[in-house]
N, C-alpha and C positions, 0 to 999 in steps of 0.2 A: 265355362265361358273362356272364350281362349283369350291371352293377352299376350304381349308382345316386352320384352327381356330385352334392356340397353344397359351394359357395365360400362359407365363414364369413368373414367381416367385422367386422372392430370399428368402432362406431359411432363417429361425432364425437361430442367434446364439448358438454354440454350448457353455460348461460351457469351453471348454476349449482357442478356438477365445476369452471369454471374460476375459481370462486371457493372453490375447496375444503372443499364444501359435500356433506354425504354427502345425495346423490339417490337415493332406492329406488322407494320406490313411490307418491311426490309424481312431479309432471310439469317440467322446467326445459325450455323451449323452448332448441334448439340454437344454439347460439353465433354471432353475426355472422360474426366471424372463421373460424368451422368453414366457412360456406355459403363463401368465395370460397376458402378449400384446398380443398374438393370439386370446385371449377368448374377451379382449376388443376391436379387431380390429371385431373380428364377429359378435359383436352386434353393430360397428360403420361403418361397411361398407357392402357392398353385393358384394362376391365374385362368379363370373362365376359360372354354370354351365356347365362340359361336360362330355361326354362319356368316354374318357378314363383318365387315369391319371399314371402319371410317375415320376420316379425322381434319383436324383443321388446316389450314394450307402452312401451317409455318414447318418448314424443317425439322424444327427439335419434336413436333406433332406428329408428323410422318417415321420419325425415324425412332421416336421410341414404340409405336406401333408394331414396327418392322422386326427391330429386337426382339419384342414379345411375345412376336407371332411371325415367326422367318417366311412362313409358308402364305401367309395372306399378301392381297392384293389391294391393298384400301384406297376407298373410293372418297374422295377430298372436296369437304363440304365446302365451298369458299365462303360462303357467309359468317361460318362460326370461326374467319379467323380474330384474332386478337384486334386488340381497337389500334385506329389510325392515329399515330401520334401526329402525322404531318411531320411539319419541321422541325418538331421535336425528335423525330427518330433518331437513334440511334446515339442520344445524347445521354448526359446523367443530370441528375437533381441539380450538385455539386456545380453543372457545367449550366443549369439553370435557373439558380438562385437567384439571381439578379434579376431578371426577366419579370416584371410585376404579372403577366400574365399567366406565369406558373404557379404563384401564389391562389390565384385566383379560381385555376384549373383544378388545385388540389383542394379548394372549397367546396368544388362541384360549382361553379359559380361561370365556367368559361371550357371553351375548348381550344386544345391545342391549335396555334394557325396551321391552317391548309389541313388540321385534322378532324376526330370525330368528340363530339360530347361524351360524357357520359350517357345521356339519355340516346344518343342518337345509337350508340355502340351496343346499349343494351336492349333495345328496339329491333336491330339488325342479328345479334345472336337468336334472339325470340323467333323471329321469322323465322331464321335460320330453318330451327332447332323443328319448329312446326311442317316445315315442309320436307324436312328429313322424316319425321314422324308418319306426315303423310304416305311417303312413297315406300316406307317401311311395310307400312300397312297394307298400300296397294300391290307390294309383288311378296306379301307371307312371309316377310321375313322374320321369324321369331324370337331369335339372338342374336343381339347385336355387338361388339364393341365399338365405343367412340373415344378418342384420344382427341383432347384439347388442351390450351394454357387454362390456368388458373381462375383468371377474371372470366372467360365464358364457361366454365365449369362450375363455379360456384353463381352468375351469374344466371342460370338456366334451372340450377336448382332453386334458388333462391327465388325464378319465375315460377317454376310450376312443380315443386316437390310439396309434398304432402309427405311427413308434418311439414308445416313452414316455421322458416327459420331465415337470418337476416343473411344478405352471402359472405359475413366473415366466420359467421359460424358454420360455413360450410368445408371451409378450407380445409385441406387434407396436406399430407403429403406430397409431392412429387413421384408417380408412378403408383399410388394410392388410388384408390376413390371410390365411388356408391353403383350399386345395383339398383334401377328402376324398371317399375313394371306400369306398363301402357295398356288399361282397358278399353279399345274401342269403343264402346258404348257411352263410358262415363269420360271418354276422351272429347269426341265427339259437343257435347254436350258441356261441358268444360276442361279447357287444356289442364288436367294436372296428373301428374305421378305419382305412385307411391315408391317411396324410397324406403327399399326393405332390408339393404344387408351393406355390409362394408367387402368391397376389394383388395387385393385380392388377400386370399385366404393361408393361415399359415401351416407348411407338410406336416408337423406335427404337433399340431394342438394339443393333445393329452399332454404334449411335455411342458406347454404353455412358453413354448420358444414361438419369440416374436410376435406374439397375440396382441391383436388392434382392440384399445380397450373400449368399450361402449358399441355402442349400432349406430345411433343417430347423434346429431347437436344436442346437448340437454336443452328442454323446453325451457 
């Protein structure tokens, strides 16, 4: 039965994530420091090959893609970008502590003004994520890579990975992340994945340099 091969990836750091700065749907150009761990991760590991390749609309999404794969042309889902802070962009905690509405937000209890809920943000990757699936399926594409942030990475696994697991147990790395495989039939019929291996892979494993330890979240 044929099935269809997505290696998600969590993106590197933007410069502005590393100033603890909530990034949505503003642009932070990726972090100095993220381009030479990308360049040491691809001479310490071997990352997938596939035919297509995708990713979320943020810059540091696009641009660790690009590093990874100098040759691909990725096709940029806007749905699965990272959530809307609104008015909160581009601010920190620090700079929002006061604000009783950020208290609030971080309960799950509220959303940012002018931005997205939680529920509405993880509602919007879902779709997303389904309708990328779909047109995967409709034009044969059988391997794929997708490059996102963190919160729709673990936030998509956490919708439709089998096993299931909560999405802080999904969290990986930066430049890390999971191999799924999509059966049309049992897709079709219920949206879920099976998530079968860890990204990417280390060149020389028998030496046991840099080996990712486990496969999945423990149950």
């Amino acid at each position: 039965m044929k099935s269809y091969i997505i290696h998600m990836l969590r993106a590197m750091p933007s410069e502005g994530a590393l100033e603890g700065r909530y990034v949505g749907r503003g642009q932070s150009p990726l972090a100095m420091g993220a381009v030479a761990e990308l360049a040491g991760y691809k001479r310490q590991f071997l990352y997938p090959q596939a035919e297509f390749f995708c990713a979320s609309p943020a810059v540091a999404s696009v641009d660790t893609l690009k590093i990874l794969y100098p040759e691909a042309q990725p096709e940029v889902v806007l749905d699965l970008a990272e959530c809307d802070f609104g008015d909160w962009e581009n601010q920190t905690a620090e700079e929002l502590k006061d604000d009783p509405r950020f208290a609030q937000w971080l309960a799950g209890q509220a959303a940012p003004p002018g931005g997205e809920s939680g529920q509405v943000f993880f509602q919007r990757v879902c779709g997303g994520f389904q309708l990328l699936v779909h047109n995967l399926l409709s034009r044969g594409l059988t391997e794929s890579v997708l490059v996102v942030p963190a919160g729709v990475l673990t936030s998509l696994l956490a919708a439709f990975g089998l096993p299931r697991a909560q999405p802080q147990e999904w969290l990986c790395d930066p430049g890390f992340g999971y191999s799924v495989r999509i059966t049309p039939m049992l897709w079709t019929r219920q949206p879920v994945m099976e998530v079968f291996d860890r990204v990417p892979k280390p060149q020389e494993p028998e030496e046991g340099k840099g080996e990712i330890e486990g496969v999945l979240p423990e149950s």
